[in-house]
N, C-alpha and C positions, 0 to 999 in steps of 0.2 A: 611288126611287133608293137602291141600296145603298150608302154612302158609302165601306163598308171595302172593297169589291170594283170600284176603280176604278181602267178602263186604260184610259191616254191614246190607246191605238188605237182605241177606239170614239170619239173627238170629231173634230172637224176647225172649223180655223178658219171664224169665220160674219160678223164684222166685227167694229169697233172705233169708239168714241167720242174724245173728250178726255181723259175721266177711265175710263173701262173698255173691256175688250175683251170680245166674246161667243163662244163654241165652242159648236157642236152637238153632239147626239148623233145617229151616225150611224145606229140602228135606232128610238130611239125620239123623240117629238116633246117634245124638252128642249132650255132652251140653258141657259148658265153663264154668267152678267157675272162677271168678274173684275174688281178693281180695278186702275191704274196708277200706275207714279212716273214721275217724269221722272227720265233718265237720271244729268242734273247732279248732282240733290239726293238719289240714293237710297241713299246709303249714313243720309242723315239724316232721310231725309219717311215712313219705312216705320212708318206705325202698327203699335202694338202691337197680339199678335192680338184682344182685347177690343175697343180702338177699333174695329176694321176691322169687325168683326163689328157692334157698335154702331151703326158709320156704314149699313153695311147694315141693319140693323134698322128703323135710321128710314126709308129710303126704303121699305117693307115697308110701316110704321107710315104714312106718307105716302098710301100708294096705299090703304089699308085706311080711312083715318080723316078722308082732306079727300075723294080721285080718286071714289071708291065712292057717296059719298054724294052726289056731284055728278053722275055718270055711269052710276053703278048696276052692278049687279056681272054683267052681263051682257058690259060693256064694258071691265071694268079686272080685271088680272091683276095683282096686287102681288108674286107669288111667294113664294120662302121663302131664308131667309134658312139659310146650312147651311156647316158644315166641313168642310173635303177633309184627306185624307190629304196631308203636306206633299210625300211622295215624290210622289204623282202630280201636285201642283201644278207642282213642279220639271220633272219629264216631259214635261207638258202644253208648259210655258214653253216650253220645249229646239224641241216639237214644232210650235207654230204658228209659234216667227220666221220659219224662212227662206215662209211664207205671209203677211206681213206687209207692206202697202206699206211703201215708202222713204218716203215721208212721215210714216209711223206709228213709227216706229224709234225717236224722241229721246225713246220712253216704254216701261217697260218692266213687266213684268204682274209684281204685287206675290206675290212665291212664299213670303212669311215665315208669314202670316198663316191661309192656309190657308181665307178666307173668299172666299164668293162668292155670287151670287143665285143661285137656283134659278127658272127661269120655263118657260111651255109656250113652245113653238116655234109661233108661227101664222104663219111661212112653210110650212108644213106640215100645211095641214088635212086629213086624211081625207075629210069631207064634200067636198071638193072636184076630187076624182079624177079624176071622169069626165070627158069632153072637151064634154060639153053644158054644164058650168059654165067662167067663168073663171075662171083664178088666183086665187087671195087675194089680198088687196090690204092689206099691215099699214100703219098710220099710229102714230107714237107723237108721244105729244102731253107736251112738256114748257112746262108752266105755268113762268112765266118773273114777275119782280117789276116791273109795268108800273103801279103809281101810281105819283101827283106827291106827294111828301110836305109835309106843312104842321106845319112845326115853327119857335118861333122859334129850335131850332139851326140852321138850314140856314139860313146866310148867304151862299151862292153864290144870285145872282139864276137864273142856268139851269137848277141844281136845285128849282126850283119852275112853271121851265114845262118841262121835259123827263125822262122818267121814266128812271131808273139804267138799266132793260137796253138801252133807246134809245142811251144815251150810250155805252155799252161797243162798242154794235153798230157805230156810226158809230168809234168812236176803232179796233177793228178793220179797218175798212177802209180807213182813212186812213194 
């Protein structure tokens, strides 16, 4: 992917997270995680381009260094980590809102930074064309902090029989 040769007409919005939003590429099988702010805070939460790029790094360094060696590299795509042109970031931005649920709106795609992940697209296998196979079927699997920790700092009794991402999961639904 040529980075200096990039126009927002060849992507089109593809979904969106919590923390990022993804675009395709519409000839070839690419997508782009972008990062997000929330709207309130983004005059002040906008990593510098270093962080951002950093923060992307590590999740790269993540899927290369714990996902790989667990699952094998058959199964994990950690991507690349890569700098856009800031005008086509701004572009891009312009061009997926009005493609954006309403519920996705209170966060807005980080256009200072110019960073973003670089991954294959496996909504899109070529292997899978023909009509005798089905669909691809992508699953992404996010490893989540499920021990009980044993510390004598943790002086809450519930934090030792119920693990942090349990408690976040339950106080979101509540």
């Amino acid at each position: 992917m040529e980075v200096d040769e990039m126009d927002e007409n060849e992507w089109k919005y593809h979904g969106e997270g919590n923390k990022s939003l993804v675009v395709s590429h519409v000839q070839h099988a690419r997508v782009l995680r972008l990062l997000k702010y929330s709207t309130e805070d983004a005059e002040k939460s906008h990593k510098t381009s270093e962080q951002a790029f950093r923060h992307i790094q590590n999740i790269v360094d993540y899927g290369v260094n714990v996902m790989k060696p667990l699952l094998g590299d058959k199964f994990v795509h950690n991507g690349e980590a890569v700098k856009l042109p800031l005008d086509f970031v701004r572009q891009l931005s312009l061009k997926v809102q009005q493609e954006r649920p309403e519920s996705r709106c209170d966060k807005v795609m980080d256009t200072l930074s110019g960073c973003a992940l670089c991954l294959p697209n496996l909504t899109q296998l070529s292997c899978c064309s023909s009509k005798a196979h089905r669909p691809p079927l992508c699953i992404e699997i996010k490893p989540k902090c499920g021990f009980l920790p044993s510390s004598r700092h943790v002086t809450k009794d519930i934090k030792s029989k119920v693990c942090r991402f349990c408690m976040h999961q339950h106080f979101k639904v509540s």
